[in-house]
C-alpha positions in Angstrom: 0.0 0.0 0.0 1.2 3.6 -1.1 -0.3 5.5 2.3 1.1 9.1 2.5 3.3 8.7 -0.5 2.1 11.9 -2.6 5.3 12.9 -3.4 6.1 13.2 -7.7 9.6 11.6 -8.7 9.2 13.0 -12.1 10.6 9.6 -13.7 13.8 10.5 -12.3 16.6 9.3 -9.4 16.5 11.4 -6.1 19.9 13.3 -6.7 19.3 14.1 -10.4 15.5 15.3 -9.2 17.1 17.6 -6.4 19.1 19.2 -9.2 16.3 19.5 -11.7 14.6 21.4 -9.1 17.1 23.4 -7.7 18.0 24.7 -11.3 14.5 25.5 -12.0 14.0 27.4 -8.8 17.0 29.7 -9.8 15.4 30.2 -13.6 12.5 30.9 -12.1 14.0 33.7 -10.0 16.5 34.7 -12.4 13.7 34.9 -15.2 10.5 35.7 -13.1 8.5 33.3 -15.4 9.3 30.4 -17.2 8.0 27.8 -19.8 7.7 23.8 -18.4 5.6 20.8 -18.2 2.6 21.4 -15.8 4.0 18.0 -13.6 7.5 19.8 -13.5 6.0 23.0 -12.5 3.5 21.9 -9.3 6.6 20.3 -7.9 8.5 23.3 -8.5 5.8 25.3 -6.6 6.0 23.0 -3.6 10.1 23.3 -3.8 9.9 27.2 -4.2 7.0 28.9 -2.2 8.8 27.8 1.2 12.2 29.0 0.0 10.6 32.1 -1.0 8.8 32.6 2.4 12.1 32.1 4.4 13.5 34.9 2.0 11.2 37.6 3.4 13.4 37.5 6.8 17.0 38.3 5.5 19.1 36.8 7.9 22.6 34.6 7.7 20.6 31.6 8.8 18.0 32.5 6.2 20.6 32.5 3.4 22.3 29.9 4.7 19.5 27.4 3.9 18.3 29.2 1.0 22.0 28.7 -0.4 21.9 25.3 0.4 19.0 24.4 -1.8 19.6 26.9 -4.6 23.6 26.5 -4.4 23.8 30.4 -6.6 25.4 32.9 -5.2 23.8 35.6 -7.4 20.6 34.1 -7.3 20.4 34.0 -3.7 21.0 37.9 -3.5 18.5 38.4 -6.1 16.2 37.0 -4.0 16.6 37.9 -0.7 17.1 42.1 -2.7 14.7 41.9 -5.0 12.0 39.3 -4.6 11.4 39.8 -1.1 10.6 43.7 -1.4 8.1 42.9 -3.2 6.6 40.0 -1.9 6.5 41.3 1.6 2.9 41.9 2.6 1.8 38.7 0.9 0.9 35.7 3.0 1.5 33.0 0.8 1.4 31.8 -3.1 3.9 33.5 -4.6 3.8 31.5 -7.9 1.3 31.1 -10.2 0.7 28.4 -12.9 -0.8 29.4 -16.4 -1.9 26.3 -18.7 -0.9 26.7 -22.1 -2.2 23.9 -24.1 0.0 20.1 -25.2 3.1 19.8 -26.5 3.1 18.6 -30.3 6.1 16.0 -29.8 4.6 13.9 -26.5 1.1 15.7 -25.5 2.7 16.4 -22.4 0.9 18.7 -20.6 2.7 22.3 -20.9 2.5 25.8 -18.7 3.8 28.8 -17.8 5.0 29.2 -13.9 5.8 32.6 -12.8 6.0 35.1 -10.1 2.9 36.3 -9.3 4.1 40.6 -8.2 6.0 40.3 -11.0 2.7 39.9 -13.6 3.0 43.5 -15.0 0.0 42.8 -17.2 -2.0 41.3 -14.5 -1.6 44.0 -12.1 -2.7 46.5 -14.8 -5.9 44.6 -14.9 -6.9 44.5 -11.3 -6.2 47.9 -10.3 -8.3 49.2 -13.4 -10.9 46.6 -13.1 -14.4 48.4 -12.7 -16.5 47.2 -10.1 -19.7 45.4 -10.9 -23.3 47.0 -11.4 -25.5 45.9 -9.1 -28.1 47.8 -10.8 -29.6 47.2 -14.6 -31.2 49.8 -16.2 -30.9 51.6 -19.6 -29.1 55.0 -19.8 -31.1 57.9 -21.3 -29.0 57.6 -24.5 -29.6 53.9 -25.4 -33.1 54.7 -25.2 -32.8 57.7 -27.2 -31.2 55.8 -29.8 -33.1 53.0 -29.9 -36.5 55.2 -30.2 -34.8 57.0 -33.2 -33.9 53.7 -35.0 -37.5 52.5 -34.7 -39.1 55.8 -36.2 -39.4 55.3 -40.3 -37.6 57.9 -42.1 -39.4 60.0 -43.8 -38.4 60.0 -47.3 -38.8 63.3 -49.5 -40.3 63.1 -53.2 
């Protein structure tokens, strides 16, 4: 029986998984989005989001253990600068996960995983987003209008 055993091995040995992820988590950062297989990129989440939260408290221990999972100098800095202004205030989910449709060679399921305050075009769209009518009536004009269009013109001979 498989009890508790949830975790994903991605077809691969435990070393050569640790250093799928671990390069993936420092594209990720470097890139703030990135292209992958939807499988890849749920366990990348799970790897990520706690190395992330740890990030919002810069402190040696903090890097320490960050460093020891990412194992990039420049990455780690970038995060702990960077990343961690800007995800200070949020809770939790950092990442998101976009679906983008099967890939042609193996219909392996593909997505986009990125950095959710990094989403310039989504954060465009909620701060402009209107908020909803509660009300439905006609404006003056549309009733205008439509008055006018039902009227036969009158044509001169």
């Amino acid at each position: 029986m498989r009890h508790n055993k949830k975790f994903n091995h991605l077809g691969r040995q435990k070393a050569h998984r640790e250093a799928l992820l671990s390069n993936m988590a420092c594209s990720l950062i470097k890139a703030k989005r990135i292209n992958t297989t939807l499988a890849k990129a749920k366990e990348l989440r799970k790897y990520v989001e706690p190395l992330l939260t740890k990030a919002k408290n810069d402190s040696t221990s903090n890097r320490r253990v960050v460093f020891s999972y990412l194992q990039d100098k420049e990455v780690v800095k970038e995060m702990f600068q960077e990343v961690a202004e800007k995800i200070a205030n949020r809770p939790g989910g950092y990442t998101r996960i976009i679906k983008t449709g099967y890939r042609l060679g193996d219909a392996a399921e593909m997505c986009f995983i990125e950095l959710v305050d990094y989403n310039e075009n989504m954060l465009k769209g909620d701060a402009s987003k209107k908020p909803a009518k509660t009300r439905r009536s006609r404006s003056k004009k549309s009733t205008e209008v439509a008055t006018e269009a039902t009227e036969a013109p009158v044509v001169a001979e």
